[in-house]
N, C-alpha and C positions, 0 to 999 in steps of 0.2 A: 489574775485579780486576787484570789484568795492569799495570795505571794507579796501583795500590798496590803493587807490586812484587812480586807472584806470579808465579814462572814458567811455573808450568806450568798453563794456562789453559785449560779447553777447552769447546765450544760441547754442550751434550748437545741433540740434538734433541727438538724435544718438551717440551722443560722438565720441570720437579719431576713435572707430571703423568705424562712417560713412564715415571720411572722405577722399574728393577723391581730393584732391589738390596736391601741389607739398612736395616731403615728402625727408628728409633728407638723403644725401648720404655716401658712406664711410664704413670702419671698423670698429668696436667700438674701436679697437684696434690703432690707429689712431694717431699716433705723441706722443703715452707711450715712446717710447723708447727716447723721450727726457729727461726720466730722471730711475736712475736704481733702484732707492729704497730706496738706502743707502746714498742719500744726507743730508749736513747738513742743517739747516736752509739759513746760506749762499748763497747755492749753488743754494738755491730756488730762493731767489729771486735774483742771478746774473740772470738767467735762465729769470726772468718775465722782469727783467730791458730791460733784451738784446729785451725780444719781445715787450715790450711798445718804444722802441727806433727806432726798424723795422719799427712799424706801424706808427710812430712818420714821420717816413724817406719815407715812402710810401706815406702821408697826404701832406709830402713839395714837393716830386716828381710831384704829381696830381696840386699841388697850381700853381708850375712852367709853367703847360700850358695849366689851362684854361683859357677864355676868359670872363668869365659869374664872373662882377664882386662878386654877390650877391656870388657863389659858392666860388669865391675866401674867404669871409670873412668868410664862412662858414668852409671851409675847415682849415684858420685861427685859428676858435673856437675849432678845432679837436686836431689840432699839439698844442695848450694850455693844450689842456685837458691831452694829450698823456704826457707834458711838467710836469703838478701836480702830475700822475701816479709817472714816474720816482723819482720826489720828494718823494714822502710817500715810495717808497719802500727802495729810500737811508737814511730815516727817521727812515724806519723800522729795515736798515742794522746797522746802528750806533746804535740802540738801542739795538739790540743783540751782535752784535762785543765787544761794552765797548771801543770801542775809534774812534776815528775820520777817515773815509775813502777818500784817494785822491781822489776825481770822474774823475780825468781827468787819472791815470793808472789803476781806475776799470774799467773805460769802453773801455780803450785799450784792456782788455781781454776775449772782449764781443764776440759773433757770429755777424758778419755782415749779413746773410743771412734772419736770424729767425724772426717771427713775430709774432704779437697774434695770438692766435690758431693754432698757427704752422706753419702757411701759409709761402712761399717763396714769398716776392715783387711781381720779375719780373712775375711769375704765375699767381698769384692773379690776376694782374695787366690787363694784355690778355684777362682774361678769365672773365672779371668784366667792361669790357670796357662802356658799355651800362648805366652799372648805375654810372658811371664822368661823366654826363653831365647834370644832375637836380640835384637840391638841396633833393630831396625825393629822390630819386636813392640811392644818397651817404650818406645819411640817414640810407637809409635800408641798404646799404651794410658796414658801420660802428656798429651799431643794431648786423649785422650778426658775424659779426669781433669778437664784446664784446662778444657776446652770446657762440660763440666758443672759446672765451679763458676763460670764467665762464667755461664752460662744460669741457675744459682740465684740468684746476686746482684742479675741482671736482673729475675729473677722478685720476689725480695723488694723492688723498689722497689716494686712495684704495692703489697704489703700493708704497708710503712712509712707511718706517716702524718706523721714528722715531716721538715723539707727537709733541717735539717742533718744527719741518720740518712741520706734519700737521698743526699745529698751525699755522704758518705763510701762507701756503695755506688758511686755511679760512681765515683769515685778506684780503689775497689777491681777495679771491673770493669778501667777503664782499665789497670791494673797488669796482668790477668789475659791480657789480649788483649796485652801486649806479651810477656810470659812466652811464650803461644803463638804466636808472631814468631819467638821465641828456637828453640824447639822444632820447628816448620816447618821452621827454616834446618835446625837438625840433623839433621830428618828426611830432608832434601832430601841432607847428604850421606852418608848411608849407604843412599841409595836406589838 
């Protein structure tokens, strides 16, 4: 790790087996069913667009009322980022499609609800309360956000059955995992 440019690196004893912290929840099975198998490349990333838009929309929700101007620019830098997402993937859409896409009646036919990793807004939203309100909170729970929409994309390679569908899943992961690069650093400096 430290050989990919992490700095802060550290040996746990014992490995994954020792440890006694807080450990991840859930089905593995987990928000598959947002997609059946048989999608086209398309339908992939209408699928990611709709969830970089959610979390897009969740980032101006939170901007809307906090007070803490510093989190405000913060959360600014977030609905940017969430802003280049949607770009690459309508980048990605025209370049498979072969011609030019409305963005304003693709994304009339988007899910309002969906969000990175699956998450539902108003949900998330309750149950995350604790960490809007520092700039490292919202940090880690954007960190968590990417992390679980890398790990959904991963997951739906397994149940894609077609290459160029998987294809655009890894492009998509690839983007996700640099996004969390982006976010590490940021983390790192308000740490």
């Amino acid at each position: 790790m430290a050989g990919q440019g992490f700095t802060k690196v550290y040996n746990l004893s014992g490995g994954i087996s020792a440890w006694e912290g807080e450990t991840a929840q859930g089905p593995v099975g987990l928000h598959l069913d947002l997609v059946r198998g048989d999608e086209p490349p398309g339908e992939i990333i209408k699928l990611a667009y709709a969830m970089e838009r959610g979390l897009g929309g969740f980032y101006t929700k939170i901007k809307g009322i906090v007070q803490d101007p510093a989190l405000s620019n913060l959360l600014g830098t977030l609905i940017s980022a969430e802003e280049k997402h949607k770009q690459y993937l309508l980048t990605t859409l025209h370049e498979i499609a072969a011609g030019k896409i409305d963005r304003e009646a693709f994304e009339a036919g988007l899910s309002q609800k969906i969000m990175e990793g699956g998450f539902e807004g108003e949900e998330l939203f309750e149950k995350n309360r604790q960490f809007l309100e520092t700039t490292s909170g919202l940090l880690d729970l954007a960190m968590m956000l990417e992390t679980q929409a890398l790990d959904l994309y991963l997951r739906f390679v397994g149940k894609i059955e077609g290459s160029e569908a998987k294809d655009v899943l890894y492009r998509i992961a690839d983007e996700e995992k640099a996004h969390l690069q982006s976010l590490g650093k940021l983390r790192d400096q308000y740490a």
